[in-house]
C-alpha positions as a Markdown table, in Angstrom:
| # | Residue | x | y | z |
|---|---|---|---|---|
| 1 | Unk | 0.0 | 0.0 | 0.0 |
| 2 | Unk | 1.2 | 3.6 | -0.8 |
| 3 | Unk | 2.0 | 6.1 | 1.5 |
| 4 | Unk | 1.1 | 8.7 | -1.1 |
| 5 | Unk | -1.6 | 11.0 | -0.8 |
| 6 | Unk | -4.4 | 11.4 | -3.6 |
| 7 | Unk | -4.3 | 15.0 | -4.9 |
| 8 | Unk | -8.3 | 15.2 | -4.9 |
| 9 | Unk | -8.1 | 17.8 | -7.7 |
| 10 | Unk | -6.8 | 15.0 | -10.4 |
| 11 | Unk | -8.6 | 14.2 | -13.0 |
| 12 | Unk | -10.6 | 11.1 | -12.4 |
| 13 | Unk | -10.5 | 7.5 | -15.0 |
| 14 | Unk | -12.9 | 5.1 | -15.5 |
| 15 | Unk | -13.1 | 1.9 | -17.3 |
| 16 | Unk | -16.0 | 0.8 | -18.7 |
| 17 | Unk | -16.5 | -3.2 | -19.1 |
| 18 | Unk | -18.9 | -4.5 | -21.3 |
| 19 | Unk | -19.8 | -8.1 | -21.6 |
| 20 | Unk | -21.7 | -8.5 | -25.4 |
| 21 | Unk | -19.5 | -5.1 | -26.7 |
| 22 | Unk | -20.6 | -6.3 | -30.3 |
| 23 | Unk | -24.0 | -6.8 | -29.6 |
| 24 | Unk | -26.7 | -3.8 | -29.7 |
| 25 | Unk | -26.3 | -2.1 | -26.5 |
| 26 | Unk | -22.5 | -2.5 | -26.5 |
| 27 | Unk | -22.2 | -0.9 | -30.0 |
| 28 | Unk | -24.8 | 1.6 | -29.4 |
| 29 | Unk | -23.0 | 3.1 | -26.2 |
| 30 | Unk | -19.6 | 3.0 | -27.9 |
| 31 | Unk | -20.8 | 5.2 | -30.8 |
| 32 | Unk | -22.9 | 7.2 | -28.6 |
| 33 | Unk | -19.2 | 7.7 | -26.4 |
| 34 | Unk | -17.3 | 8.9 | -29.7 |
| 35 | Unk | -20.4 | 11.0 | -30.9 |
| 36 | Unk | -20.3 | 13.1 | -27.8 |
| 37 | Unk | -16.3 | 13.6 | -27.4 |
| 38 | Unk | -16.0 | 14.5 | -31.4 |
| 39 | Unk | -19.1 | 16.7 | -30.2 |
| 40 | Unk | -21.0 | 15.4 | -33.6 |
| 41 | Unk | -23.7 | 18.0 | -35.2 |
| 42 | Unk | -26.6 | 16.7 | -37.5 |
| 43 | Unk | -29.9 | 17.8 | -39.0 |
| 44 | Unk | -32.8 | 15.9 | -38.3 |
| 45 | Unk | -35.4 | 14.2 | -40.6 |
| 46 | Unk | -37.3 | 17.6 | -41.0 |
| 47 | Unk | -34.3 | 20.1 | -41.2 |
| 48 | Unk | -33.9 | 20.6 | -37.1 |
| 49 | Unk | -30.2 | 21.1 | -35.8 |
| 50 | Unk | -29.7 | 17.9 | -33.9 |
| 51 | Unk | -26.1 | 17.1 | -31.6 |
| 52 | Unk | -24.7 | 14.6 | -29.8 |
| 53 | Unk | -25.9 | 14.4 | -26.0 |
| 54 | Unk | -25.9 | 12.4 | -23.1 |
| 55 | Unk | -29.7 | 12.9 | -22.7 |
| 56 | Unk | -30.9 | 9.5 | -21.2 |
| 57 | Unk | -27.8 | 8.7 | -19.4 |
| 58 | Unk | -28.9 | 9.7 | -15.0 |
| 59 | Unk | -25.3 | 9.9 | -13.9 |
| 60 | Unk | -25.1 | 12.9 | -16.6 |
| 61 | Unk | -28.2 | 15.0 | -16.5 |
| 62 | Unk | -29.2 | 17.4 | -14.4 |
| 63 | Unk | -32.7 | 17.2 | -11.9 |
| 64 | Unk | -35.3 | 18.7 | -14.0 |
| 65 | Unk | -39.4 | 18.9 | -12.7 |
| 66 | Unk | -40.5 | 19.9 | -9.4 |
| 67 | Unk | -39.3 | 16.4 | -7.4 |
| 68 | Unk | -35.9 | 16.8 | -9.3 |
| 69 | Unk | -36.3 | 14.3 | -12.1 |
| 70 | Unk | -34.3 | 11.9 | -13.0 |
| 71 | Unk | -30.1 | 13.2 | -13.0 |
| 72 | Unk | -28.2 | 13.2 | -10.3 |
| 73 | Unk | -25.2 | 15.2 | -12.1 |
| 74 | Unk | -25.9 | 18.6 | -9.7 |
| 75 | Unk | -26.4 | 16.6 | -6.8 |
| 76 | Unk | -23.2 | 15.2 | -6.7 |
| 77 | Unk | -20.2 | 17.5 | -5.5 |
| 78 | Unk | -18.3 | 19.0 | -8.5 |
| 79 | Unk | -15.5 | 16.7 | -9.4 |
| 80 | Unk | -16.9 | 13.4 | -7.7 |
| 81 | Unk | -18.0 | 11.6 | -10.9 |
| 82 | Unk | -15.5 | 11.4 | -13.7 |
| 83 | Unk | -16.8 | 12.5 | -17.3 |
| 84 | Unk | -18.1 | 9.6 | -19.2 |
| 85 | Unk | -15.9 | 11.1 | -22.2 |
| 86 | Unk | -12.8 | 10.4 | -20.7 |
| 87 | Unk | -13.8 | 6.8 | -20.3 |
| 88 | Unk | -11.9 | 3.5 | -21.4 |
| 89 | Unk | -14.2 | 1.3 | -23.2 |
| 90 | Unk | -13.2 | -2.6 | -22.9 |
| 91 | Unk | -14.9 | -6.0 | -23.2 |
| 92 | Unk | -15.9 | -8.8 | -25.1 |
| 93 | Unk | -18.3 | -10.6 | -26.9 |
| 94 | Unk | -19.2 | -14.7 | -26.7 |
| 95 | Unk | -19.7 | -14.7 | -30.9 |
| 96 | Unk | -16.6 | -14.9 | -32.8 |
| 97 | Unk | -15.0 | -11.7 | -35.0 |
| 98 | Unk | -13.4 | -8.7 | -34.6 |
| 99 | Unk | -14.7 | -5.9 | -32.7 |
């Protein structure tokens, strides 16, 4: 064990392991992941400016409605969760093939 202290200001890492990465859920979280850190832009079906967000995702949003919806993002003290873009994505799938 280290004697060294934790500078609480570091950024903080996360890995992310997913079990089925090539399956539906894998692959859409993986492209949602490099939508939001390229910061992707889009126009919609009818014309409408459309961009990659992290709408959906609790750890993420901000409460919202008068019993504070669904996020937990501004309940958490700044700096306690790490940003989901800074992730490392890993895992495996039980079907043969590359990722």
């Amino acid at each position: 064990m280290s004697n060294t202290l934790i500078d609480q200001n570091e950024k903080r890492k996360i890995g992310i392991l997913v079990v089925g990465l090539r399956g539906a859920n894998g692959v859409t979280m993986c492209c949602g992941m490099i939508a939001n850190r390229r910061g992707l832009e889009w126009r919609g079906p009818r014309g409408e400016h459309a961009s990659a967000n992290y709408n959906g995702c609790i750890t993420q949003l901000k409460q919202r409605g008068v019993h504070g919806g669904v996020g937990f993002a501004d309940v958490v003290p700044e700096g306690m969760l790490a940003n989901v873009n800074d992730a490392a994505i890993g895992g495996w799938d039980v079907r043969p093939g590359g990722m």
